[in-house]
C-alpha positions in Angstrom: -20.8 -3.7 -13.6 -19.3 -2.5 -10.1 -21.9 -3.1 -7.2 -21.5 -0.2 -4.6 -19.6 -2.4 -2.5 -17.0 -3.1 -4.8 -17.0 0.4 -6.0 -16.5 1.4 -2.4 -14.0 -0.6 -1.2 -11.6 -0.2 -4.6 -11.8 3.7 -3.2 -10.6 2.4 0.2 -8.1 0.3 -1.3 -6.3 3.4 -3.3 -7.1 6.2 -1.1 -3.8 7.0 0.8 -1.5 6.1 -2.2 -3.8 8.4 -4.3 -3.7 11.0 -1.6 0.4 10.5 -1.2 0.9 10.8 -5.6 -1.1 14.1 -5.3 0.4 15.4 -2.8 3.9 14.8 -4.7 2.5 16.7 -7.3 0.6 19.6 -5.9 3.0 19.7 -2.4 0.3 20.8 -0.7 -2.0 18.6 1.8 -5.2 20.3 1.4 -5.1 21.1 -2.0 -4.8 17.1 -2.2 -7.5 16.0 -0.4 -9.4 17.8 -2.5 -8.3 16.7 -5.8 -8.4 13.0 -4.8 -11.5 13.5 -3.2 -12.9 15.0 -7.0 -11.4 12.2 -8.4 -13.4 9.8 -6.5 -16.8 11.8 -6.7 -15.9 11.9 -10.5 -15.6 8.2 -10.8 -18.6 7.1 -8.8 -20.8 9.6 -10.4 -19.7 9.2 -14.1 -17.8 5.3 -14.3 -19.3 3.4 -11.0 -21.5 1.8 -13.9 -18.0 -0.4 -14.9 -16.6 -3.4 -14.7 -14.3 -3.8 -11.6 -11.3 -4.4 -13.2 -11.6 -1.1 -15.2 -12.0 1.0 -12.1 -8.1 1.3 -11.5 -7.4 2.8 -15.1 -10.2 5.0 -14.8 -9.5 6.3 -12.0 -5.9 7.0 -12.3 -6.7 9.2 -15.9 -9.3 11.0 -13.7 -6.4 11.7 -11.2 -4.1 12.9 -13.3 -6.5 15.4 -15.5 -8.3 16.8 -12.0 -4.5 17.3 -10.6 -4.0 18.7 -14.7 -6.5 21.3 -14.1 -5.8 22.0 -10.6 -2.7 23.2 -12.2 -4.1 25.3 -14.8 -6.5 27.1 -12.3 -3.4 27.8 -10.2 -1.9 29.3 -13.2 -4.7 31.5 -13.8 -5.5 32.7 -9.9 -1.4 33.4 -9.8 -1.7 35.7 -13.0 -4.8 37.6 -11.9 -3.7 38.1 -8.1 0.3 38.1 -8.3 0.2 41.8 -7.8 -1.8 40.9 -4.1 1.3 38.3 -3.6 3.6 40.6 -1.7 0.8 40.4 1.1 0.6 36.5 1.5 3.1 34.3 3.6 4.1 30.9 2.7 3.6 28.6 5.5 5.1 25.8 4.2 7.1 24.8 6.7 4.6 22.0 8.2 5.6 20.4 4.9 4.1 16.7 4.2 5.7 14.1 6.7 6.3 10.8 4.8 6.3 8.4 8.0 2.9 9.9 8.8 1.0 8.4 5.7 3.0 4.6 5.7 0.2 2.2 7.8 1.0 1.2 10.9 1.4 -2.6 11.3 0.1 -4.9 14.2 2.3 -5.1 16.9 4.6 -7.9 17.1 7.1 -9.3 19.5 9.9 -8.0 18.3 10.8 -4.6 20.0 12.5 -2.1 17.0 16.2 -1.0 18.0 15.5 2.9 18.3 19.0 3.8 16.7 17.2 1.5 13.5 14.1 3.2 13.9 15.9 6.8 13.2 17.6 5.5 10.5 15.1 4.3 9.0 13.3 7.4 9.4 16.2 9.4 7.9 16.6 6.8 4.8 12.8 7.8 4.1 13.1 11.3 4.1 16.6 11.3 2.1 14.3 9.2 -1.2 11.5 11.5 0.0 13.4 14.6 -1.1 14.7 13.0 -3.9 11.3 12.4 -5.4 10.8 15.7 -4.8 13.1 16.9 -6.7 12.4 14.8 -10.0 10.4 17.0 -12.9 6.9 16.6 -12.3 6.8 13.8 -15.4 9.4 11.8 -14.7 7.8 11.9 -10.8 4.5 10.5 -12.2 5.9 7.9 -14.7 8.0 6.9 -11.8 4.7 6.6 -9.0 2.5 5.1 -11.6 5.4 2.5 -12.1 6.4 1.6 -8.9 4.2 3.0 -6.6 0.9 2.2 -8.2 2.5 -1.1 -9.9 0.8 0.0 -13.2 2.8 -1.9 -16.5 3.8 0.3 -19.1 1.2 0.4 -21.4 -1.2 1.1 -18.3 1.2 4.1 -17.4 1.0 5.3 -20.8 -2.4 5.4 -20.6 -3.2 7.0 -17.2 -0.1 10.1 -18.4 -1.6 10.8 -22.1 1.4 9.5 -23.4 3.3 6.8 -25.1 5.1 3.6 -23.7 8.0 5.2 -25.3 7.7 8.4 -23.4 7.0 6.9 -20.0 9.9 4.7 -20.4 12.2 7.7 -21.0 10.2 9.5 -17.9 11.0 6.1 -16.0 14.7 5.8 -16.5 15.4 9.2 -16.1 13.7 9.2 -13.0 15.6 6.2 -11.6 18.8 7.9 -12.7 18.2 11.0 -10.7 16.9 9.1 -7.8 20.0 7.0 -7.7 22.4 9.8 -8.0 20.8 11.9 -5.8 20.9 9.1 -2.7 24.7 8.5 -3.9 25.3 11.8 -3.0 23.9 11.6 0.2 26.0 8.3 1.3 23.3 5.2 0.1 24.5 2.3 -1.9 23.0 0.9 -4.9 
């Protein structure tokens, strides 16, 4: 059984990287805060009774049905007020800024060349869009994979799917991500 302070510091632990996989998948920064924050309120209130070590699965099934339904609702509120849409404006051009979300390290000694610093900036941005652009599947498989560091079967099991399926998901994604930064002058 999770004490509280294990319960609360897992939450701490996964927070931004939750927070970053949502916001992938919804592309919008308030609609998710909100669905990582029900997430978390979901898994203290209905698993904080569980072992540790099964609070990362749990949590990343409860992530992915709360962004599920966030989804669906979206679906239904865009069928019953599309005819109001002609009298909205899209205000997407804060947009979510990748550098803003990486932690910020201790200081060290060593002073980072500026011309390095934009590069590096740029690079982020270029695999930023690219992720972007994957199907929203093959985007999970590929977060859950490499982002989250889940194994396959753990993937499988946090999508609804099968090892076979997130491997497909997986390589595909790899393959579009690779292409895509090929095009836009990065080596493999």
């Amino acid at each position: 059984m999770a004490t509280p302070q294990e319960l609360s510091d897992f939450l701490k632990s996964i927070d931004k990287r939750a927070f970053k996989r949502t916001v992938y998948h919804v592309r919008n920064d308030e609609s998710a805060l909100d669905i990582v924050q029900d997430s978390m309120m979901k898994l203290a209130e209905h698993y904080g009774d569980k072992p540790p070590e099964e609070l990362p699965m749990l949590f990343q099934r409860i992530l992915s049905n709360t962004t599920l339904d966030w989804f669906r609702r979206q679906k239904v509120k865009n069928a019953y007020f599309s005819s109001f849409s002609d009298f909205q404006t899209d205000n997407d051009d804060d947009g979510f800024e990748l550098l803003e979300s990486l932690s910020i390290e201790e200081p060290g000694t060593e002073f980072e060349n500026p011309e390095s610093a934009t590069e590096r900036k740029q690079t982020l941005l270029c695999i930023e869009k690219a992720l972007l652009a994957l199907p929203g599947r093959q985007r999970e498989a590929f977060l859950l994979r490499y982002w989250e560091g889940l194994d396959l079967v753990e993937t499988a099991l946090a999508m609804g799917c099968s090892d076979g399926s997130v491997k497909t998901h997986c390589s595909r994604a790899v393959q579009a991500l690779s292409k895509a930064l090929q095009l836009k002058g990065f080596k493999p």
